[in-house]
C-alpha positions as a printed NumPy array, in Angstrom:
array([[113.767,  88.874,  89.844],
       [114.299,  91.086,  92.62 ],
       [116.17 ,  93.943,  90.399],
       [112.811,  96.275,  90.488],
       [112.19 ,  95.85 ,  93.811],
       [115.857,  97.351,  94.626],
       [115.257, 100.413,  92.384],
       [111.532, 100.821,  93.94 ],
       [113.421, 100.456,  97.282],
       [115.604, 103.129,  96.608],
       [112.402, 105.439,  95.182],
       [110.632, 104.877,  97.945],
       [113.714, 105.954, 100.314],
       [115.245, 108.573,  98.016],
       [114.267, 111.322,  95.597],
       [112.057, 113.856,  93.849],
       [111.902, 116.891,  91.133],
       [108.691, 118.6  ,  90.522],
       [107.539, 118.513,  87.028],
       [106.741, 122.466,  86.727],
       [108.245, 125.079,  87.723],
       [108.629, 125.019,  91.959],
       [108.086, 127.488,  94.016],
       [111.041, 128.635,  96.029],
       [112.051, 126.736,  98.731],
       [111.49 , 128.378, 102.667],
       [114.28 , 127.088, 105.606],
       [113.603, 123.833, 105.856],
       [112.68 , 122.547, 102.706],
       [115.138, 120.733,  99.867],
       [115.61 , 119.266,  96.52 ],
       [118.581, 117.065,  95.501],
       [119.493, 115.459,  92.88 ],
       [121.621, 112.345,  92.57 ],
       [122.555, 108.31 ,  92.059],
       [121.335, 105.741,  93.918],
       [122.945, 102.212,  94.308],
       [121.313,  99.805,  96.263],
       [122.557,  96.465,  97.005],
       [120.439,  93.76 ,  98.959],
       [122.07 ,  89.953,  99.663],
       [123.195,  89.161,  96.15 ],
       [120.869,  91.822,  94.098],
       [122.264,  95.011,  93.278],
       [120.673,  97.784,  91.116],
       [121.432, 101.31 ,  91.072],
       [119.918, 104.481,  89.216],
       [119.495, 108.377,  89.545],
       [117.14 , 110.065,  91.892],
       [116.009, 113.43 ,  92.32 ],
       [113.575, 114.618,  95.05 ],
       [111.662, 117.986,  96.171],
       [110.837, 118.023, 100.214],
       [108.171, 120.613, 101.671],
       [106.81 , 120.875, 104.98 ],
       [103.475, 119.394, 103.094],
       [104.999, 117.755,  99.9  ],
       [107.4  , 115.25 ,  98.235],
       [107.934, 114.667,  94.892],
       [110.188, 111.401,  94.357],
       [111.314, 110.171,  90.896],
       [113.523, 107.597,  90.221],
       [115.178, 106.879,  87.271],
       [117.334, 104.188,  85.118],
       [120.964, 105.601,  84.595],
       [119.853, 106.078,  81.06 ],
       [117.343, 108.472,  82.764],
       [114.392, 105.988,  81.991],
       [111.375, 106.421,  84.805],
       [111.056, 103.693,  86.75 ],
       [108.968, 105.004,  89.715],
       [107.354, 108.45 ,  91.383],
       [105.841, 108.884,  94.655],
       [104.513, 112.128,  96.104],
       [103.111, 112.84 ,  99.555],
       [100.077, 115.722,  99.527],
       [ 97.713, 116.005, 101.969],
       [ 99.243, 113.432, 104.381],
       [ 98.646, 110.583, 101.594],
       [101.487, 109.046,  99.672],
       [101.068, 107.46 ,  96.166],
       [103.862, 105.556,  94.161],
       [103.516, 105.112,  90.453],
       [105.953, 102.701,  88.928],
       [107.325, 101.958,  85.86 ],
       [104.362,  99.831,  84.838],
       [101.636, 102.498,  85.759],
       [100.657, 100.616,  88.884],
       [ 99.364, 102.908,  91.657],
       [ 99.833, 102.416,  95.344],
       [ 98.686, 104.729,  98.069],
       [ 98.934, 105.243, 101.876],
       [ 98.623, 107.751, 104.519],
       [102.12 , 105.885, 106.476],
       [105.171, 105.73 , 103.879],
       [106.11 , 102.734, 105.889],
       [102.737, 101.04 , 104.883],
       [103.145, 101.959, 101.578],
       [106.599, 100.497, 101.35 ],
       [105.312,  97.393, 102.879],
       [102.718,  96.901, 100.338],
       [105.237,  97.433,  97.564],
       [108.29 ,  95.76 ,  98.938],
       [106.811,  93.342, 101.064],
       [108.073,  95.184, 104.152],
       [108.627,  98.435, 105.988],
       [111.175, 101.436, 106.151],
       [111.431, 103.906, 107.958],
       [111.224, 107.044, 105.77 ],
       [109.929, 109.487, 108.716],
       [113.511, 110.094, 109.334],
       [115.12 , 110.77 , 105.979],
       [114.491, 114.196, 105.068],
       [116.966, 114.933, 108.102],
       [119.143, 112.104, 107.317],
       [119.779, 113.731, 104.412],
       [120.886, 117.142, 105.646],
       [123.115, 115.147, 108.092],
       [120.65 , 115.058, 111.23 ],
       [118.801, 113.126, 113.659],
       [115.022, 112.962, 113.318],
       [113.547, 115.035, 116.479],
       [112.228, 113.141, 119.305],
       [113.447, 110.072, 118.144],
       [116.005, 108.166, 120.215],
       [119.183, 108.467, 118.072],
       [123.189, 107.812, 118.574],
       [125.167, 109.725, 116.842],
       [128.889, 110.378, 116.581],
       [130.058, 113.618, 115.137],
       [134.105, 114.958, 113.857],
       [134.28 , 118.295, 115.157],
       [130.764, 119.447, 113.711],
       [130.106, 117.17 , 111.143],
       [128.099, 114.178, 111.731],
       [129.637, 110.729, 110.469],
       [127.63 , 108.372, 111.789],
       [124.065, 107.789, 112.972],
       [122.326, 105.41 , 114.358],
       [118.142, 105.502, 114.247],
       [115.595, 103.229, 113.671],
       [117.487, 100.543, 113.31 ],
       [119.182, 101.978, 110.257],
       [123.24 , 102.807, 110.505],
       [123.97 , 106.316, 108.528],
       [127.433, 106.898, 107.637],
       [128.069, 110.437, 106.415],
       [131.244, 109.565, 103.831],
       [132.028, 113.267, 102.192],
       [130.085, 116.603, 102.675],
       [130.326, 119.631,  99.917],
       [132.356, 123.174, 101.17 ],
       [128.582, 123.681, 102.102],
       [128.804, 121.487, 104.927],
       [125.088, 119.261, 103.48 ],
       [126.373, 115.593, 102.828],
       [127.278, 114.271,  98.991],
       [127.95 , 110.811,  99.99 ],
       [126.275, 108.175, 102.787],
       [125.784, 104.952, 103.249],
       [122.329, 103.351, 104.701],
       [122.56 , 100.267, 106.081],
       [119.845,  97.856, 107.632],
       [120.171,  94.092, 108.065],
       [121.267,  92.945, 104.292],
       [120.181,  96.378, 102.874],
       [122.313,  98.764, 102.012],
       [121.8  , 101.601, 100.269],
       [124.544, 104.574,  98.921],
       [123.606, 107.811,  97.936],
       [126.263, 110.317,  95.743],
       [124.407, 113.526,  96.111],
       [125.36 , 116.004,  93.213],
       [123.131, 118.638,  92.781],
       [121.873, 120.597,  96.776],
       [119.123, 123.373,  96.379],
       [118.081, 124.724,  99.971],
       [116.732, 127.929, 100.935],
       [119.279, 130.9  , 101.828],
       [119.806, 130.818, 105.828]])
């Protein structure tokens, strides 16, 4: 069954909380927390997600609705590592290698900690179409972004990643960013 291979999909692309106390965040740097559904062909599965973003860190945990841990992955030092649910380690220096060897192929995650503050990832040939300033749609690496509802703080809560017969939907609740 494919069902853990969605929700490790959707850890891999989405997430992270760090277990102690963080430090506070500088300009570019986020944490989110949310739900995740991810559908792909027939399988669907769907879960919460939470994840810290540094210049130099991640910290990605995905959860069960029933807030059960199904998988962590962390970047330090340039070197990713995911964790799942069954204490099986994984590590890489390219998320996109590391994806392949747990999903059996690649994504692009270079590009989603500006995907999710509603931006193209610099110097990367992107298309995007925006409603006055907010960005509704983006097109890079072969993934389609739609931006469905932002917060009065103009970061998105809901968008849609889509990729062949993957599709992914994130319902961000919960922004922290650093004060501009």
């Amino acid at each position: 069954m494919r069902t853990p291979f969605l929700l490790l999909l959707a850890a891999t692309l989405l997430a992270a909380c760090a277990s102690s106390a963080p430090p506070p965040l500088r300009s570019d740097e986020f944490a989110l927390v949310g739900r995740v559904a991810v559908r792909y062909g027939e399988e669907a599965a769907s879960g919460r997600v939470a994840w810290r973003h540094t210049e130099t860190d991640d910290d990605l945990v995905l959860s069960t609705p029933l807030g059960q841990g199904i998988a962590e992955i962390t970047r330090r030092e340039g070197v990713y590592t995911l964790v799942g649910a069954n204490r099986e380690r994984l590590t890489a220096t390219d998320p996109e290698r590391l994806t392949e060897q747990a999903l059996g192929y690649a994504l692009p995650l270079a590009g989603l900690p500006d995907w999710v503050r509603a931006r193209p990832q610099a110097g990367v040939a992107a298309d995007a179409r925006y409603e006055g300033r907010e960005l509704v749609e983006l097109r890079q690496h072969g993934w389609t972004i739609e931006y469905l509802a932002y917060g009065d703080d103009r970061l998105p809560q809901r968008m849609r990643l889509a990729r062949g017969a993957l599709d992914i939907r994130l319902a961000i609740e919960e922004w922290q960013v650093a004060p501009r």
